[in-house]
C-alpha positions in Angstrom: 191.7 80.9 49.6 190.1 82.8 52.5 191.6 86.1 53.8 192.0 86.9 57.3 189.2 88.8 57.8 186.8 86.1 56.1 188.5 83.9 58.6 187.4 86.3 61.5 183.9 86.3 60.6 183.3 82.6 60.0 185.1 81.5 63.6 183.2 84.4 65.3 180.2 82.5 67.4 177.0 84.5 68.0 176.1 84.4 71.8 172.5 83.5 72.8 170.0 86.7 73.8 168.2 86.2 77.6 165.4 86.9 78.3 166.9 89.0 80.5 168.7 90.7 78.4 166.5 91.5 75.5 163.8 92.7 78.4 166.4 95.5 79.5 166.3 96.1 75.6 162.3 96.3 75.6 162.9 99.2 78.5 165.5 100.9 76.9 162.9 101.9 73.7 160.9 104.2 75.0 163.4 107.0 74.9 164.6 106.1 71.2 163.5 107.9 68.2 164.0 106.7 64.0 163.7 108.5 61.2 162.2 107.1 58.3 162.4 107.5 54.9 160.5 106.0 52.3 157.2 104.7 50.3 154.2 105.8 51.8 151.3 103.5 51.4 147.7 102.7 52.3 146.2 98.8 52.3 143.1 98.6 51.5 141.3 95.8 52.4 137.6 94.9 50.8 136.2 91.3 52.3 133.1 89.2 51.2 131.6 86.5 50.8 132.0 84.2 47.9 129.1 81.7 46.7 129.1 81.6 43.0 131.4 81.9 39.7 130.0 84.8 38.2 128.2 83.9 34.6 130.1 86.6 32.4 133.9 85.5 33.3 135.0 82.5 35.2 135.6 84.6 38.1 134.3 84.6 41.9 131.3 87.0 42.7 132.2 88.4 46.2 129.2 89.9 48.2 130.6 92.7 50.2 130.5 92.5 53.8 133.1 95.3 54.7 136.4 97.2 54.1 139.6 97.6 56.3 142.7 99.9 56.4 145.8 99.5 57.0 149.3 101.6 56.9 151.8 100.2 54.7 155.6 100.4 53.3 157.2 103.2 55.1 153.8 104.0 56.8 153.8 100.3 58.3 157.7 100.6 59.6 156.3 103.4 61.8 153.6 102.3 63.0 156.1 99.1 64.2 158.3 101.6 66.0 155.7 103.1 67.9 153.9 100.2 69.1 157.0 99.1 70.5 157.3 102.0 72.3 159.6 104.1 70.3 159.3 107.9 68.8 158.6 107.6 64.5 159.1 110.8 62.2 157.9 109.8 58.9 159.3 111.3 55.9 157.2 110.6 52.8 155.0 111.6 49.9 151.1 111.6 49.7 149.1 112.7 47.5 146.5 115.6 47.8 143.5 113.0 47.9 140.9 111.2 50.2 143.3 107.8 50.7 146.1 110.6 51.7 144.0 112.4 54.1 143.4 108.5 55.5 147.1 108.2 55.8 147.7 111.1 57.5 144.9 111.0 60.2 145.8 107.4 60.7 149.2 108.1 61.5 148.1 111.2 64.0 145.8 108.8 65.7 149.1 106.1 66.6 151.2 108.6 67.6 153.3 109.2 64.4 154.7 113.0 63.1 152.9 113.4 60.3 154.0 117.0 59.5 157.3 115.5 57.6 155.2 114.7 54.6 155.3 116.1 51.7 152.1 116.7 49.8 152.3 116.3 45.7 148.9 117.4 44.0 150.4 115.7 40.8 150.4 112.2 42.1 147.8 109.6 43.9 148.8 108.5 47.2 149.8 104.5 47.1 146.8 102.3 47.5 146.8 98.1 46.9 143.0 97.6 47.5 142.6 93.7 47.8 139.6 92.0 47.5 139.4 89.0 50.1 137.0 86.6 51.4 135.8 86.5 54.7 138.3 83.1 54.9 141.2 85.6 53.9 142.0 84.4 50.8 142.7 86.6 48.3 140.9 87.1 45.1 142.2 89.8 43.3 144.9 93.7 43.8 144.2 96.5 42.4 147.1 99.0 42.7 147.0 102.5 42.4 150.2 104.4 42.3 152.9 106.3 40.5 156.1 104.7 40.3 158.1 107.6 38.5 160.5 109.1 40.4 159.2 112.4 42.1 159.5 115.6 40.7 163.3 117.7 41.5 161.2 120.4 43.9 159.3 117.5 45.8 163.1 115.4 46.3 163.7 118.9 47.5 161.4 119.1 50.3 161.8 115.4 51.2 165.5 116.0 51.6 164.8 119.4 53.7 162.6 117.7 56.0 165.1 115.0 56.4 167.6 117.8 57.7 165.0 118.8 60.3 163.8 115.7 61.4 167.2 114.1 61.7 168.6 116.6 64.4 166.7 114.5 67.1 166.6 110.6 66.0 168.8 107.9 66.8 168.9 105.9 64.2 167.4 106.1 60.3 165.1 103.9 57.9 165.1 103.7 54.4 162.1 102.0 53.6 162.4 101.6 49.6 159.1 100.2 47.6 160.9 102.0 44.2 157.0 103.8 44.2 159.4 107.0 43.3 160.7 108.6 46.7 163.9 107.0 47.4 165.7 109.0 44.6 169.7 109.5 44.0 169.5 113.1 45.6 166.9 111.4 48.8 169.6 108.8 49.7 172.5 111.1 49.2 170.9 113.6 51.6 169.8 110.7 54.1 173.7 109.5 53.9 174.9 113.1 54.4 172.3 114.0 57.1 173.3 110.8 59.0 176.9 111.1 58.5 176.7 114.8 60.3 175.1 113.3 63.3 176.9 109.6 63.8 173.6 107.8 62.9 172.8 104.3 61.7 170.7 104.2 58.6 169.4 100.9 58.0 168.1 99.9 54.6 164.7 98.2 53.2 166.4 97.4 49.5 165.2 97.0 45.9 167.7 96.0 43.7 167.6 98.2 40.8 168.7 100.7 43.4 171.5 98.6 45.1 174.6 101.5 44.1 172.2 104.0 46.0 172.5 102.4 49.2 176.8 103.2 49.4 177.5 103.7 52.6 174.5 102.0 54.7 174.5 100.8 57.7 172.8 97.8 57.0 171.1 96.1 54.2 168.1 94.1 54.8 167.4 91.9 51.7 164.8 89.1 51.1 165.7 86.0 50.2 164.9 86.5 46.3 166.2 90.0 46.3 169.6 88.7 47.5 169.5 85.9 44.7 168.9 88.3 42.5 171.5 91.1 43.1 174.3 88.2 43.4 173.5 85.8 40.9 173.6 83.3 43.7 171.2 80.5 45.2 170.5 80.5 48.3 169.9 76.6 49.6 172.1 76.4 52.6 173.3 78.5 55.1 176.9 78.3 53.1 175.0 79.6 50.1 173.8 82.3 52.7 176.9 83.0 53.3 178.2 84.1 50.1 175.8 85.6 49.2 175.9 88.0 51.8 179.4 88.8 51.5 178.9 89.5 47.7 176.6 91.6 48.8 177.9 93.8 51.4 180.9 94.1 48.6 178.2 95.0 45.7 176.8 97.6 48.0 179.5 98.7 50.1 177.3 98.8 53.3 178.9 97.8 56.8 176.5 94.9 57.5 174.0 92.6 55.7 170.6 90.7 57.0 169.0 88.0 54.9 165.6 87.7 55.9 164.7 83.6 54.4 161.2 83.4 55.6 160.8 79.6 57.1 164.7 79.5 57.1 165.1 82.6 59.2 167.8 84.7 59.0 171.3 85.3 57.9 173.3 87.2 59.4 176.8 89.2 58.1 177.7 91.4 61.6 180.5 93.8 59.8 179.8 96.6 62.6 183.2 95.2 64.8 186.5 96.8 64.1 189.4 95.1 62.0 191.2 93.8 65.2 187.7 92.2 66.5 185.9 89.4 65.1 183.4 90.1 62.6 180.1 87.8 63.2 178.6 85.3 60.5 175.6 83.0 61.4 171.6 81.9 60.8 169.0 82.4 63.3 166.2 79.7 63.1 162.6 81.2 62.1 160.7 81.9 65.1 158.2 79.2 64.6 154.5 80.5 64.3 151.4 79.7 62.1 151.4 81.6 59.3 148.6 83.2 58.6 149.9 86.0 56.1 153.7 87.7 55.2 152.6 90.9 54.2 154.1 93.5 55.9 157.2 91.0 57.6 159.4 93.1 56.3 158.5 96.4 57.5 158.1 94.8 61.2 161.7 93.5 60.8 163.4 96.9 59.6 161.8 98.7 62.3 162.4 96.6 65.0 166.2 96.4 64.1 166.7 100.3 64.2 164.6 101.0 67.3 166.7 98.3 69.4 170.1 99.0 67.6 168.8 102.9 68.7 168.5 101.3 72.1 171.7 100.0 72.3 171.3 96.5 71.3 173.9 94.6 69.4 173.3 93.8 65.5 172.7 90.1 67.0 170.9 91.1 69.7 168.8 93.3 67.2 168.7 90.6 65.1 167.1 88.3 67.6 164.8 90.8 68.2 163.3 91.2 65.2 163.2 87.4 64.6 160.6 87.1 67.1 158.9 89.9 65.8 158.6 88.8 62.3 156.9 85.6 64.1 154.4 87.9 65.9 153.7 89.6 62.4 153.2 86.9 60.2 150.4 85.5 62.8 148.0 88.5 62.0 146.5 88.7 58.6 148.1 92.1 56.6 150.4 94.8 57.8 149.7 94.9 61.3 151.9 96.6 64.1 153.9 94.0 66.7 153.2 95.9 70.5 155.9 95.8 73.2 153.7 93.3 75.1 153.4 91.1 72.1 156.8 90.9 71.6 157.8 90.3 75.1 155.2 87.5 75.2 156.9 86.3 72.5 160.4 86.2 73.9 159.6 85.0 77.5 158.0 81.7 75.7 160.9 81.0 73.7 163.9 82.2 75.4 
């Protein structure tokens, strides 16, 4: 038997965003700052040419023909934010090596504060160095990393700088790779630093850290990851459905976004009061050529809190980011969605 309130949010209907509309959005970013919190990473990209199987292993030779770098995890979410217009303060840890040094001058170059990171001399900054022919297909990842959580007097500067930083954003991102950052005594401080100020912290989840999340804003699980946590399948948007209330009840967060790849989106709105309707519903996939996934994620996350920041609805936010997901998962790797990308994107399908 449903209760009242699952009654509200099944009935509630999700109005349609205008072009209109979501271009007052686009205008309104500029003056909107996040936070975020999270994984730092570097991808590195090596591409060649492949002509043989080499004669020791049954494996591709690939002739080298160049290398490419991108930002990723947290490093990616800011990037999104600022080429949408938007102010990023990155909170983070790198390591005291050549791929950190990367990291750092890469974010300086777009924009992004870079002085909110910490620097650990006992750990390697994150790299996934993927080898890829000149076709972009993949042949092989190598990651280098530490995934053990970072040391007490690091968690201590992470949550310090989030005191700082947090006293002129608008909205905050948890952007959780479990690479060792997003600790009990990180999320605790990002809850109690956002609590002070009224802010929205919006969540990038892994699910061995679901009880760390209490309190959240929003949630923004794959389609796997929600499976997962809720011993549910997800085949239908009724499936959807449940599983995003078990969810939101698992975590305790306000709202919950179920990103489904080709299926789009589900959405569980919990951010109206008890005497409004509470908002339930899919969003169909953007429709795009694919061309790689990596990095989907991050665009979603940060488009969400930079528009929400800008005074957009969860829907509208929602819709948002659904045509930014589209934008992303045309480029090969992580790779930034602009303002005028975006707004290309809405004006041909709104």
């Amino acid at each position: 038997m449903q209760t009242q309130g699952q009654q509200r949010e099944k009935q509630c209907p999700m109005p349609a965003l205008s072009l209109a509309r979501a271009r007052a959005l686009l205008t309104s970013l500029t003056e909107r700052s996040v936070l975020i919190v999270g994984d730092v990473m570097l991808d590195h990209f090596v591409f060649g040419r492949v002509h043989r199987i080499s004669p020791e292993a049954p494996v591709p030779v690939v002739e080298f023909d160049h290398d490419e770098y991108r930002l990723g995890g947290a490093a990616n979410v800011a990037s999104n934010v600022c080429a949408l217009g938007g102010h990023a303060t990155l909170v983070g840890v790198v390591g005291q090596d050549e791929p950190g040094h990367w990291v750092t001058s890469a974010l300086e170059g777009r924009g992004i504060r870079a002085d909110s990171l910490v620097h650990d001399r006992s750990r390697c900054t994150t790299r996934k160095l993927r080898i890829v022919t000149t076709r972009q297909q993949q042949v092989a990842r190598v990651d280098y990393e530490s995934d053990a959580e970072v040391a007490t007097a690091i968690a201590e500067a992470i949550v310090a700088r989030i005191e700082t930083a947090a006293a002129d954003v608008d909205a905050v991102v948890v952007s959780d790779y479990l690479k060792g950052v997003i600790t009990r005594d990180v999320m605790a401080g990002v809850m109690r630093c956002a609590a002070a100020r009224g802010l929205p912290v919006l969540v990038d989840p892994k699910i061995p850290h679901l009880d760390l999340y209490a309190g959240a804003t929003l949630v923004t699980p794959n389609q796997l990851e929600a499976e997962v946590a809720t011993h549910l399948r997800i085949r239908s948007d009724e499936d959807a459905r449940r599983a995003a209330r078990a969810l939101r009840d698992h975590v305790r967060c306000a709202s919950v976004l179920i990103t489904r790849g080709e299926h789009g989106m589900w959405i569980l709105d919990g951010s109206a009061s008890e005497r409004t309707s509470r908002c339930e519903e899919g969003l169909r996939a953007a429709t795009r050529e694919v061309a790689d996934v990596t990095g989907a994620g991050d665009t979603v996350i940060g488009t969400l809190a930079l528009t929400l920041a800008g005074g957009a609805t969860l829907v509208e936010a929602a819709e948002m980011a659904n045509h930014a997901a589209g934008v992303a998962v045309s480029h090969f790797g992580p790779a930034p969605v602009t303002r005028e990308e975006l707004e290309q994107a809405l004006a041909s399908r709104l």
